[in-house]
C-alpha beads as a LAMMPS data file, in Angstrom:
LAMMPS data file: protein, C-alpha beads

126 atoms
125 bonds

1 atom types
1 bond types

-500.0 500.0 xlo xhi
-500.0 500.0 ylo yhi
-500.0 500.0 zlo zhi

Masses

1 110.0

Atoms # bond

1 1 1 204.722 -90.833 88.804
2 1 1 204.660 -88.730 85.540
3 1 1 205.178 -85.264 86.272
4 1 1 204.724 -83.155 83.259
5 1 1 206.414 -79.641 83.292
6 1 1 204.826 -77.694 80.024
7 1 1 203.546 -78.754 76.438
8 1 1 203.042 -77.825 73.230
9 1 1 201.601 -78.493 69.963
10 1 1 202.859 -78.623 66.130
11 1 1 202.505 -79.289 62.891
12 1 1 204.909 -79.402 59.753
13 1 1 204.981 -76.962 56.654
14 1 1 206.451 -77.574 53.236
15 1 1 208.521 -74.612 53.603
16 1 1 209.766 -73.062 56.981
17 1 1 210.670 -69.664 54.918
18 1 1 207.097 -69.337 53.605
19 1 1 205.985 -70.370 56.712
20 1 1 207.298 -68.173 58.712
21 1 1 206.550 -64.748 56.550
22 1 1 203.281 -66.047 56.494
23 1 1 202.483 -66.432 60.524
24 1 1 204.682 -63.291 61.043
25 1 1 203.965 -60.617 58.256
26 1 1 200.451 -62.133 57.376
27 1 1 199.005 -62.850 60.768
28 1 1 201.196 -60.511 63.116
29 1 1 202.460 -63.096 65.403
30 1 1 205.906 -63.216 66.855
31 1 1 207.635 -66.425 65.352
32 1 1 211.182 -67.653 66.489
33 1 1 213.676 -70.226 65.275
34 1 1 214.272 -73.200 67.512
35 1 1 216.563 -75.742 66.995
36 1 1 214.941 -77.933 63.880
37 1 1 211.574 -75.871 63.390
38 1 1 210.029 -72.645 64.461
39 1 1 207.705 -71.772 67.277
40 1 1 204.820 -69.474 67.215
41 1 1 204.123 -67.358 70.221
42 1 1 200.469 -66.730 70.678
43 1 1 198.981 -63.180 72.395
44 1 1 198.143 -65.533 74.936
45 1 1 201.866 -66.840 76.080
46 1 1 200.830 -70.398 74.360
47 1 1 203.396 -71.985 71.691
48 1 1 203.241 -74.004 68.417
49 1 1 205.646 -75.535 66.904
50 1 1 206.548 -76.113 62.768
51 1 1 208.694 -77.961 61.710
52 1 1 209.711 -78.831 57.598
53 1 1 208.714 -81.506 55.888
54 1 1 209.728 -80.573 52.365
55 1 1 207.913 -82.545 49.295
56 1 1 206.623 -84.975 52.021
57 1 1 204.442 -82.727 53.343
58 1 1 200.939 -83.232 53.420
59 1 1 198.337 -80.673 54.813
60 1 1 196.337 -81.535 57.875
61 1 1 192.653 -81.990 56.956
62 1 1 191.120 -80.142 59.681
63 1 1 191.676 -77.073 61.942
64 1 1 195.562 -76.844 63.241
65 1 1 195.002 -73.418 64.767
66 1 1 191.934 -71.257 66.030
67 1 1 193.039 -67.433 66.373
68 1 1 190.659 -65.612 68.828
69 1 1 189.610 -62.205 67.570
70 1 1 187.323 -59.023 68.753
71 1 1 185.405 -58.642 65.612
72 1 1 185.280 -61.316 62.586
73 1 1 184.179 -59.205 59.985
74 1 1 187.055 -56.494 60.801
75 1 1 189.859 -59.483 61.439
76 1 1 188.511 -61.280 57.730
77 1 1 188.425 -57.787 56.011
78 1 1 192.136 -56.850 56.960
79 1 1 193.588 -60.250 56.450
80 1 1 191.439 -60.285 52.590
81 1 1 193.486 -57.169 52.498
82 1 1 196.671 -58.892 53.405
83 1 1 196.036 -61.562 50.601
84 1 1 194.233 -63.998 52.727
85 1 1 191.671 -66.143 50.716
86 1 1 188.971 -67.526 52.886
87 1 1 187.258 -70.873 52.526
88 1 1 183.560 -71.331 51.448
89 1 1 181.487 -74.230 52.970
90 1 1 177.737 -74.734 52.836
91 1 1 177.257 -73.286 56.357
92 1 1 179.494 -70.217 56.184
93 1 1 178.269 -66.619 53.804
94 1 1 179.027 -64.504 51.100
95 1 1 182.376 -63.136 53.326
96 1 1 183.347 -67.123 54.384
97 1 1 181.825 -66.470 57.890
98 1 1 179.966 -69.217 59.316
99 1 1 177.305 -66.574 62.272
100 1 1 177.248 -68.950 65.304
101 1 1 176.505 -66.642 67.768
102 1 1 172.835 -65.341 65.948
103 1 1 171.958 -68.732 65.219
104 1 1 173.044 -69.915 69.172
105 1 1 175.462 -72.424 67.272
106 1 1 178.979 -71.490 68.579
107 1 1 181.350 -68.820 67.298
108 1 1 181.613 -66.757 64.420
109 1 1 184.054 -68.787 62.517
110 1 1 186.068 -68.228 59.240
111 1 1 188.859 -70.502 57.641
112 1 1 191.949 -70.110 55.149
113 1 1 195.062 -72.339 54.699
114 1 1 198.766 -71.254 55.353
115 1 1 201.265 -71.751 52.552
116 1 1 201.334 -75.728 53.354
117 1 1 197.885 -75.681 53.010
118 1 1 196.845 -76.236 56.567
119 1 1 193.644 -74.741 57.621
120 1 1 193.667 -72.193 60.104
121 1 1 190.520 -70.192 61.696
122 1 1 189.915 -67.041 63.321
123 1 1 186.751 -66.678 65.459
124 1 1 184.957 -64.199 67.903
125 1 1 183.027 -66.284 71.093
126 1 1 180.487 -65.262 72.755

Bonds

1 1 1 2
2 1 2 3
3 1 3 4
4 1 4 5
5 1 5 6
6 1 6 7
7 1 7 8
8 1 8 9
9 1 9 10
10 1 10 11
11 1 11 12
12 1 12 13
13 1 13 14
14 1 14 15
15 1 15 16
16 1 16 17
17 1 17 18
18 1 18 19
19 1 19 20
20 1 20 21
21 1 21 22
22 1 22 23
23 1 23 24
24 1 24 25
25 1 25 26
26 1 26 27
27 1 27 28
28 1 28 29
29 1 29 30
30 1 30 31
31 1 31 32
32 1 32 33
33 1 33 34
34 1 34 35
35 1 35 36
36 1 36 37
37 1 37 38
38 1 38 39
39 1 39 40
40 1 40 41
41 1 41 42
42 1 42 43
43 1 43 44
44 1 44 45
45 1 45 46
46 1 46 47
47 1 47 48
48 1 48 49
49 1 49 50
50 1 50 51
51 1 51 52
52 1 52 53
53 1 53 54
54 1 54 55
55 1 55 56
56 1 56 57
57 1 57 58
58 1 58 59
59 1 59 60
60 1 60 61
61 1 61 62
62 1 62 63
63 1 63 64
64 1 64 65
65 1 65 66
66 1 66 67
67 1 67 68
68 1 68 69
69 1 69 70
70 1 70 71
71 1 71 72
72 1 72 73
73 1 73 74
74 1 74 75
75 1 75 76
76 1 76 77
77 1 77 78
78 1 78 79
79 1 79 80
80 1 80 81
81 1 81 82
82 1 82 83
83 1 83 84
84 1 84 85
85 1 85 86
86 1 86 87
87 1 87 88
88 1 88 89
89 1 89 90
90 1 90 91
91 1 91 92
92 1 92 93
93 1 93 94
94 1 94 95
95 1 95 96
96 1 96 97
97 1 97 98
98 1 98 99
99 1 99 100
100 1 100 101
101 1 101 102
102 1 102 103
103 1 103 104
104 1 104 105
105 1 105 106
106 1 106 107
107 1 107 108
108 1 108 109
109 1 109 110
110 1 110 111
111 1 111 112
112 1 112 113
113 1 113 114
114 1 114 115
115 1 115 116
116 1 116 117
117 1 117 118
118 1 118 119
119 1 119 120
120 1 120 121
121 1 121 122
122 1 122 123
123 1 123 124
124 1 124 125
125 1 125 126
């Protein structure tokens, strides 16, 4: 019988360096070298892994990582201030918020890329 002891997910970066400033001066998370790659350590005790991929890499083209936060339009104003550039789809306003919870749709959702250009979202739930 399998019996699984722990998980975790990952994705690969062009350049662990960049990477890493980004995740830990940009987003405030606590980020540690492992063997090969990196892992991220989460508020919430969960880990993600990143590894390099140099040249090779190509960006995922959806959502690697959803970051939780207590208020969207605080979390999006301090991380414009930080250099983050948010994404702007039909669905989403002026600030790159998509407003799930007044339309009864989901979360309040907003979405930039990391250095490797893998897209990334912070959101407040209901």
């Amino acid at each position: 019988m399998l019996k699984l002891t722990g998980g975790f997910s990952g994705f690969s970066v062009q350049s662990s360096a960049d990477a890493r400033e980004f995740y830990e001066k940009i987003l405030g998370l606590e980020v540690v070298k492992h063997g090969y790659g990196t892992f991220i350590h989460l508020p919430d005790g969960t880990r993600i892994f990143f590894y390099p991929k140099g040249p090779a890499h190509q960006p995922a083209t959806y959502t690697i990582l959803n970051l939780t936060v207590d208020d969207i339009d605080e979390a999006v104003d301090e991380l414009e201030r930080r250099g983050v550039v948010f994404e702007h789809y039909a669905h989403t306003d002026s600030k790159g918020v998509q407003r799930g919870i007044a339309s009864g749709k989901g979360p309040d959702q907003a979405w930039f890329q990391d250095p490797s250009g893998n897209i990334i979202s912070i959101l407040k739930e209901e």
